[in-house]
C-alpha positions in Angstrom: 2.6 -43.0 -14.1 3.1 -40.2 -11.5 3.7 -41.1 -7.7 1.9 -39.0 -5.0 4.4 -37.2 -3.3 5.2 -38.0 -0.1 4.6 -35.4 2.9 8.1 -34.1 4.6 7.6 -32.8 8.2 9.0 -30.0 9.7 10.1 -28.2 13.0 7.5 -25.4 14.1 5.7 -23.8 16.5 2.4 -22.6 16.6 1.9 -19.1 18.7 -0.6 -17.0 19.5 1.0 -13.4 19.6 -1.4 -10.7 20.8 -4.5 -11.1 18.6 -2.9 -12.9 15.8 -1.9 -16.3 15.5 0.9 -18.0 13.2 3.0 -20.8 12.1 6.4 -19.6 13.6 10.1 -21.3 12.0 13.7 -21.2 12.7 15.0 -20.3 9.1 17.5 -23.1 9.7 14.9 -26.0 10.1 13.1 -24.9 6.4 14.0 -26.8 3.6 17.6 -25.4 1.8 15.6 -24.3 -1.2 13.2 -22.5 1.4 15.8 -20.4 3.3 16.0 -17.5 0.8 13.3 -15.6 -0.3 11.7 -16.7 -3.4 9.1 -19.3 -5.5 9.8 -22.3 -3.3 9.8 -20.5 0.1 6.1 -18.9 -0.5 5.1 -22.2 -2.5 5.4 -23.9 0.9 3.9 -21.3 2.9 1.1 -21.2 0.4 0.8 -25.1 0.9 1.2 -25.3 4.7 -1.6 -23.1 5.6 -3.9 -23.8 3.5 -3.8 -21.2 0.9 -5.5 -20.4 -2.4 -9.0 -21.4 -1.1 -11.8 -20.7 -3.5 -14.2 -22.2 0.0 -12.1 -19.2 2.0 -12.0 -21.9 5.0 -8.1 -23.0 4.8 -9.5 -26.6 5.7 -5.9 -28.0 4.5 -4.0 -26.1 6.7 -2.7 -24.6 9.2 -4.5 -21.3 8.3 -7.4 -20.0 10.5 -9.0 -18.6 7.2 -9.0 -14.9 8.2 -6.4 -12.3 8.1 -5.4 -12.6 11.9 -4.8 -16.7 11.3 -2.8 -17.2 8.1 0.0 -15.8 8.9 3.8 -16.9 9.4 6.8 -16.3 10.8 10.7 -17.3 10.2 13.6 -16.7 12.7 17.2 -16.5 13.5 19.9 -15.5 15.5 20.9 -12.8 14.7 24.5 -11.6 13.6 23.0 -7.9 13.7 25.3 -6.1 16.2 23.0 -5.1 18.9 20.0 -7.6 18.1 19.5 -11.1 19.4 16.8 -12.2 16.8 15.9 -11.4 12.9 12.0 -11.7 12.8 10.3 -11.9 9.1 6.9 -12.1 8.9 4.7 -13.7 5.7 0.6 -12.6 5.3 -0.6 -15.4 3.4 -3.9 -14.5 1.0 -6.2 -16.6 1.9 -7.9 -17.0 -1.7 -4.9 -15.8 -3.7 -1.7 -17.8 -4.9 0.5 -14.9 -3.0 2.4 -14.5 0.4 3.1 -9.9 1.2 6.4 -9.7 2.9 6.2 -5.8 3.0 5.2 -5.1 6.3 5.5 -6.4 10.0 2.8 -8.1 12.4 2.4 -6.2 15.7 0.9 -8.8 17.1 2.9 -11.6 16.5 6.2 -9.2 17.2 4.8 -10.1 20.8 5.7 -14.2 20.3 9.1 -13.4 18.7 11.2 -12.6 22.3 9.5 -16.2 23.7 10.2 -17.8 20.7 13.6 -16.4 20.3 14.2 -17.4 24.5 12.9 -21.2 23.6 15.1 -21.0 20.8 18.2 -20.7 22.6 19.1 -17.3 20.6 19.1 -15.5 23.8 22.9 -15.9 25.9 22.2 -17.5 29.1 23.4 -15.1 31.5 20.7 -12.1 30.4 18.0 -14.4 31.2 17.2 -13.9 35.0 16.0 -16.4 37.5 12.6 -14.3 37.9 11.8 -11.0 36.4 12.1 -9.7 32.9 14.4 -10.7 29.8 14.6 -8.1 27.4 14.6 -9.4 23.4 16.0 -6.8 20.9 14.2 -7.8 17.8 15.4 -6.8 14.1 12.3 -6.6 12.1 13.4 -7.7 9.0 10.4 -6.6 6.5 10.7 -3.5 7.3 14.7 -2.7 8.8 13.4 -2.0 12.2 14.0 -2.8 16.0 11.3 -3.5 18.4 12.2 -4.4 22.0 10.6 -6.8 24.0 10.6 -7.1 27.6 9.3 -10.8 28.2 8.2 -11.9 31.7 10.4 -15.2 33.4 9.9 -17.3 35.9 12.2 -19.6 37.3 14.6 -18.8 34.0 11.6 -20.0 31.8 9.3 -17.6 30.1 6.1 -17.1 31.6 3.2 -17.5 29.6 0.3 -17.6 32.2 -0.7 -14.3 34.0 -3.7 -12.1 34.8 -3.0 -9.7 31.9 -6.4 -9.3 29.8 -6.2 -8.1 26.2 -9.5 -7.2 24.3 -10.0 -9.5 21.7 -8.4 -12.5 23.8 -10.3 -14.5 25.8 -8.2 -16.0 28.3 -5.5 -13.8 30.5 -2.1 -14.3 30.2 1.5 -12.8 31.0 1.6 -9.2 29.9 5.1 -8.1 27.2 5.5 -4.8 26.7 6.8 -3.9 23.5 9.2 -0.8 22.4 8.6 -0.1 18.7 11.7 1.8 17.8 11.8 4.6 15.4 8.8 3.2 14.1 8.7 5.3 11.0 9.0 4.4 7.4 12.6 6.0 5.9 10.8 9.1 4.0 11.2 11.6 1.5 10.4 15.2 1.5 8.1 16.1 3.9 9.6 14.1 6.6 9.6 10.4 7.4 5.4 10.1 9.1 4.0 12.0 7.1 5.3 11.6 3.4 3.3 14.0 1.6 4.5 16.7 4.4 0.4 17.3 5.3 -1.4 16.5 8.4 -4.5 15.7 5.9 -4.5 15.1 2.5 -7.3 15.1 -0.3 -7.6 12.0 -2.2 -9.7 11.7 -5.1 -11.1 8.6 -5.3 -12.4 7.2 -8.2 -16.4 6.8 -8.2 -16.3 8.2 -4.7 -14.9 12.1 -5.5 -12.5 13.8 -2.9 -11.7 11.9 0.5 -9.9 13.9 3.2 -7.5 11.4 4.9 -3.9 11.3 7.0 -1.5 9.0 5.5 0.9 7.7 8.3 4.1 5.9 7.7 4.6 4.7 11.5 4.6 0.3 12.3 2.5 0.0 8.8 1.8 2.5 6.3 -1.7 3.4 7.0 -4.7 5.7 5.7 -6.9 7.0 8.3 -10.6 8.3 7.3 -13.1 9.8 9.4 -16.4 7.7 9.8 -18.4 10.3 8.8 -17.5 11.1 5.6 -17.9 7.4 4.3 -21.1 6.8 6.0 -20.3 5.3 9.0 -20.2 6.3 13.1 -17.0 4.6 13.9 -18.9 1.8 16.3 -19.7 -0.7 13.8 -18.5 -4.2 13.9 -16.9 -6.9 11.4 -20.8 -8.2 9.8 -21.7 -4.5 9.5 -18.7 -4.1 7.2 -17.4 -7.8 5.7 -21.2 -8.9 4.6 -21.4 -5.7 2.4 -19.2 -6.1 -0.4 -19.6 -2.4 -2.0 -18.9 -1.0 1.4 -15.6 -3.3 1.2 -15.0 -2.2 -2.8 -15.2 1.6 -1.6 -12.3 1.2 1.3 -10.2 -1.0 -1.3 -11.0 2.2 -3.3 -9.7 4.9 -0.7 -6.9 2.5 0.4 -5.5 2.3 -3.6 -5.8 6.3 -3.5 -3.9 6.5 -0.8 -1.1 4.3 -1.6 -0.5 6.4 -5.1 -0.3 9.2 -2.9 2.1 7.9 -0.2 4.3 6.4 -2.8 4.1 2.5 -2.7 2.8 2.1 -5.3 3.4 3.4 -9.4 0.4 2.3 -10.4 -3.6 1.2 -8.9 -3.0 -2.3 -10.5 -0.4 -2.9 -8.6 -2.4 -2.7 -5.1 -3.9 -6.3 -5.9 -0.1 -7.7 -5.1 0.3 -5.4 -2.0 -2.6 -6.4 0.2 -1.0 -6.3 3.5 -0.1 -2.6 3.3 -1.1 -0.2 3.4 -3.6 -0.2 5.8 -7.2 1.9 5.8 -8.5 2.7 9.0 -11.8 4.8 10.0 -11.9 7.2 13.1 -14.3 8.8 15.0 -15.5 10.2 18.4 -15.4 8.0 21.1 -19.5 6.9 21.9 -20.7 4.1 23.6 -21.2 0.8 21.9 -21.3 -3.0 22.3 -18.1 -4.9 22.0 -18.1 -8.3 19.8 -17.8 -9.7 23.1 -21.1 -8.3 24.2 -19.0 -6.1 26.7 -20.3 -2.7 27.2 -18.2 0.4 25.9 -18.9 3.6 27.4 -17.6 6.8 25.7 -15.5 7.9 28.9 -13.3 4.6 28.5 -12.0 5.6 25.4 -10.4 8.7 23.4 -11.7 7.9 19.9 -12.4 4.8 18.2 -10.7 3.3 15.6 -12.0 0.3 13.1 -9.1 -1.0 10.4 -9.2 -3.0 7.0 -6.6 -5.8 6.6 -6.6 -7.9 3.8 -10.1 -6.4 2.6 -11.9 -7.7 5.6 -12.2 -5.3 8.8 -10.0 -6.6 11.7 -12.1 -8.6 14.5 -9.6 -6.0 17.1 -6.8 -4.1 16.1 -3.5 -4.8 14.1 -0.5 -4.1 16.7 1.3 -2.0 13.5 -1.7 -0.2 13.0 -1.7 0.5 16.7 1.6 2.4 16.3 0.2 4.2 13.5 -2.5 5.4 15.7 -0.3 6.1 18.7 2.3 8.0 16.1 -1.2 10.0 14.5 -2.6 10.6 17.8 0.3 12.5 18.8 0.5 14.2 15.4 -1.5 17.7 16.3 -4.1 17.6 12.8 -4.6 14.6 11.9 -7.7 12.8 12.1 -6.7 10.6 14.4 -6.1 13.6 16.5 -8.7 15.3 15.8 -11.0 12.3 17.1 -9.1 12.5 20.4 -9.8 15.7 20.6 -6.9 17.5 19.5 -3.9 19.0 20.9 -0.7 17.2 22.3 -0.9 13.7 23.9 1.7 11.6 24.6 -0.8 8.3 24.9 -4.4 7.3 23.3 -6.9 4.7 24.6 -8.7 3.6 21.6 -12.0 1.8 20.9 -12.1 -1.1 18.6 -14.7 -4.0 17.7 -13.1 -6.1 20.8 -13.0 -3.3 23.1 -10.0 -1.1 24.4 -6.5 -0.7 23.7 -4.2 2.0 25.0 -0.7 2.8 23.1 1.6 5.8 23.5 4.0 7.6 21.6 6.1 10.5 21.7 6.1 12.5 18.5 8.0 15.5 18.0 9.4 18.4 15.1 13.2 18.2 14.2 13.9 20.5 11.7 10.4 21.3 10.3 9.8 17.5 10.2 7.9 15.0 12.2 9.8 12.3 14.3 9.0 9.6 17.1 11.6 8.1 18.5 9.5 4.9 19.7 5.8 3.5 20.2 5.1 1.7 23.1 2.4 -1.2 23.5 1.1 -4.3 25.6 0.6 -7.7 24.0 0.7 -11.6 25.3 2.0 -14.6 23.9 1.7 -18.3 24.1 2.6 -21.7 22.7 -0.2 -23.2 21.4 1.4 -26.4 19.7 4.7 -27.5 18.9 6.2 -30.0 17.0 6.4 -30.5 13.2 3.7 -29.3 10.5 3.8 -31.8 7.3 3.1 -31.0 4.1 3.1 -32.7 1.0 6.7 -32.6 -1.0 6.0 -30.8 -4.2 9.6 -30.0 -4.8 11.0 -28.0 -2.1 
């Protein structure tokens, strides 16, 4: 006869980091079998929030059952010289038995320096009575450092504020974060760009030729113009996630562009690589109605900007993919650029289904090649729950 298996609790924190939320971990508190990559570690992270789910709900778990919610985090001190915290980041499918590790969440990068201050990773005397602490975060997916400057008060992180961030309801303290050499390592063609063109020509199965720019800045991304896949750029998430052949066409582009940029040998390997690249669809800035019912007039914003992640358009925007926008902005060409209106620009205010966002970033040639020494964004963070999650012990 089998015995049901007992549920084992552990330590972990649940954050909202910019528009994302996630089960966060110190790698030390997992289980030992869980504190190197492998089958038991994504087993449990599978399990905990709630993930396959034929329903798509995530009703057994900690999962919010949508891209921005089923998401997790693991952390340490870090023995990095220079760094006080190594940050990995897990997507978890929602319907698939699979957990991407191959690229970072912007959003939740904003949690990491409170987190890593709660933690205790942070030494004592760089944490001021009032003012700002300053986090240097290795980004483990992806061998990169953000810096966060976090907001304290009375040497405790400050989580309340008057900051207000489209696609948040509540305000909060504001962190700014310093994506550093944000960048993918490159070949030929230089590090942003890695076919060495401000637009490329995919050709799409079923769809024929695509002109998109193919950015490896935050998250490897693939922007499109609205236009040329039947859109105006202004559309929000039921307009695109209730039509499934509109979703099977950017799936489509998005596997194109992934041959092209390299990530991938071959198309059936984009099933297992669903967190990156990312496709994202640009246009003119116009007015339109936010999600929130908030007005959007065309002079608050530069372009606008609607992304895919996980095969579902984003309810906001992805902080990575915010990068990659700041990075193509600045990038005189692209189609990002182009939307802005061309020329140089050092910063963008985008529209997205929430509202606005503004990013900036610097990009500039170095020996025929395209370089940006950092992206610079604001998020907000909080503790929403902490304690232990529990989940039942199937072997860990």
């Amino acid at each position: 006869m089998t015995h049901p298996a007992p549920q084992i609790r552990i330590p972990a924190i649940y954050m909202r980091g910019g528009t994302s939320k996630g089960v966060f971990f110190r790698l030390e508190d997992l289980p030992g079998s869980c504190q190197q990559p492998g089958d038991a570690r994504d087993r449990l992270m599978l399990r905990l929030i709630g993930s396959p789910d034929p329903y798509g709900k995530q009703i057994d778990g900690m999962g919010g059952a949508t891209s921005s919610t089923s998401k997790c985090v693991i952390l340490a001190k870090s023995t990095r010289a220079g760094h006080d915290v190594d940050y990995l980041f897990g997507q978890v499918s929602i319907d698939s038995a699979f957990v991407d590790w191959s690229g970072n969440c912007g959003n939740l990068s904003a949690a990491v320096g409170a987190f890593a201050l709660n933690a205790g990773f942070i030494d004592s005397e760089r944490i001021p009575d009032d003012g700002v602490c300053v986090v240097r975060i290795w980004q483990a997916n992806i061998g990169k450092t953000i810096v966060a400057h976090v907001p304290i008060l009375r040497r405790a992180v400050q989580e309340t504020g008057e900051f207000e961030l489209d696609g948040v309801t509540f305000p909060a303290a504001e962190i700014v974060l310093e994506f550093m050499d944000p960048a993918e390592d490159g070949e030929e063609g230089g590090a942003m760009l890695p076919t060495g063109h401000v637009i490329d020509a995919l050709q799409v199965p079923g769809l024929g030729t695509v002109q998109a720019s193919l950015i490896n800045s935050g998250i490897p991304t693939i922007f499109v113009a609205a236009r040329e896949v039947g859109l105006d750029g202004t559309e929000l998430q039921d307009a695109i996630n209730n039509d499934p052949q509109r979703l099977a066409t950017f799936e489509s582009i998005r596997v194109a562009g992934a041959l092209r940029m390299g990530l991938i040998n071959h198309a059936d390997e984009a099933a297992k690589r669903q967190h990156t690249p990312k496709i994202a669809f640009v246009a003119a800035p116009t007015d339109y109605t936010a999600s929130s019912g908030k007005k959007v007039r065309a002079s608050d914003a530069d372009l606008l900007v609607r992304a895919i992640s996980m095969g579902k358009l984003h309810h906001a925007m992805m902080g990575t993919a915010s990068v990659a926008i700041a990075t193509a902005a600045a990038i005189p060409g692209t189609l990002v650029n182009l939307a802005a209106g061309g020329g140089p620009r050092e910063a963008v205010r985008f529209g997205h289904p929430s509202g606005i966002l503004r990013v900036g970033a610097v990009a500039q040639q170095v020996d025929g090649k395209w370089t940006v020494r950092k992206a610079v964004m604001s998020r907000s963070a909080r503790i929403l729950m902490e304690g232990f999650v529990r989940v039942p012990d199937e072997g860990y």
